[in-house]
C-alpha positions in Angstrom: 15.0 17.9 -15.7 16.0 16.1 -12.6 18.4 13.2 -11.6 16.7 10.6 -10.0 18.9 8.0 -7.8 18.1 4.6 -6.4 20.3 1.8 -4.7 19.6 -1.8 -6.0 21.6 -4.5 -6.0 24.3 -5.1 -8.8 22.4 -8.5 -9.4 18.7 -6.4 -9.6 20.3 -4.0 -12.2 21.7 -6.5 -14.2 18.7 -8.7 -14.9 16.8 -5.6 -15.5 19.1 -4.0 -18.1 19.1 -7.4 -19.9 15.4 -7.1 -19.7 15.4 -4.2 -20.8 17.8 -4.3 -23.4 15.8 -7.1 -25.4 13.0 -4.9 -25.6 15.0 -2.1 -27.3 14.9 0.0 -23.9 17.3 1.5 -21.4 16.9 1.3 -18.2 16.4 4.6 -17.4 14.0 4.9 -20.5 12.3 1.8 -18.6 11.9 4.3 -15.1 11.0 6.7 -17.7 7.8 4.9 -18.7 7.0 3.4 -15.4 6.6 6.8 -13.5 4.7 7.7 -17.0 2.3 5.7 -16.3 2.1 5.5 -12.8 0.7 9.1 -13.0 -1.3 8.4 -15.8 -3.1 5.6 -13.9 -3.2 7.1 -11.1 -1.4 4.4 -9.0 1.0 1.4 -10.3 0.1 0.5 -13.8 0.2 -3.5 -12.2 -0.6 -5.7 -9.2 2.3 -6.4 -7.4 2.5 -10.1 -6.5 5.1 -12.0 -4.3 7.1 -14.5 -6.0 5.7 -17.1 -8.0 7.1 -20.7 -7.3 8.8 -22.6 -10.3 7.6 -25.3 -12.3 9.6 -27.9 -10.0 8.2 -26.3 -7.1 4.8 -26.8 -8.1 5.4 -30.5 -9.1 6.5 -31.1 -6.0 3.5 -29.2 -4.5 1.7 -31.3 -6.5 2.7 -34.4 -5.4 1.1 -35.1 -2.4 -1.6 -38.3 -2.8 -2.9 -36.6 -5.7 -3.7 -33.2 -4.1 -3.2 -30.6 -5.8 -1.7 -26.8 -4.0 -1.6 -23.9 -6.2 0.8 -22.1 -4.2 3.1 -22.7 -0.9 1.3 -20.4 1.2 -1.4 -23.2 0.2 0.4 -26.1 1.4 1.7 -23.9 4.6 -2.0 -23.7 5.6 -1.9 -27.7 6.1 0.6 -27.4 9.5 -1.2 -24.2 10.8 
């Protein structure tokens, strides 16, 4: 066995150990599975995305004379 360290923020490892903890899971039994499957996949076991925006966001996105954006970068696109 080895010890594994990382720094994250205090705010990071506190929404994730929440997380975590309502799924029965620590968060080092959460790394656990993660580099688990990471090998068995072959790569990361998702598709990392950037930030989704919120529902208010996307009202608000959505506002515009009817058109409809389904995502900022979207709407950026409009002033490029």
């Amino acid at each position: 066995m080895v010890t594994l360290q990382t720094r994250i923020s205090d705010e990071l490892k506190a929404q994730a150990d929440n997380l975590f903890k309502d799924m029965g899971l620590s968060t080092t039994d959460a790394v656990r599975l993660f580099l688990t499957q990471c090998v068995n996949q072959g790569g990361l076991p998702f598709q990392p995305t950037g930030k989704q925006p919120n529902r208010y966001t996307l009202e608000a996105l959505n506002e515009d004379g009817g058109k409809s954006y389904q995502s900022v970068e979207e709407l950026a696109g409009l002033w490029k």
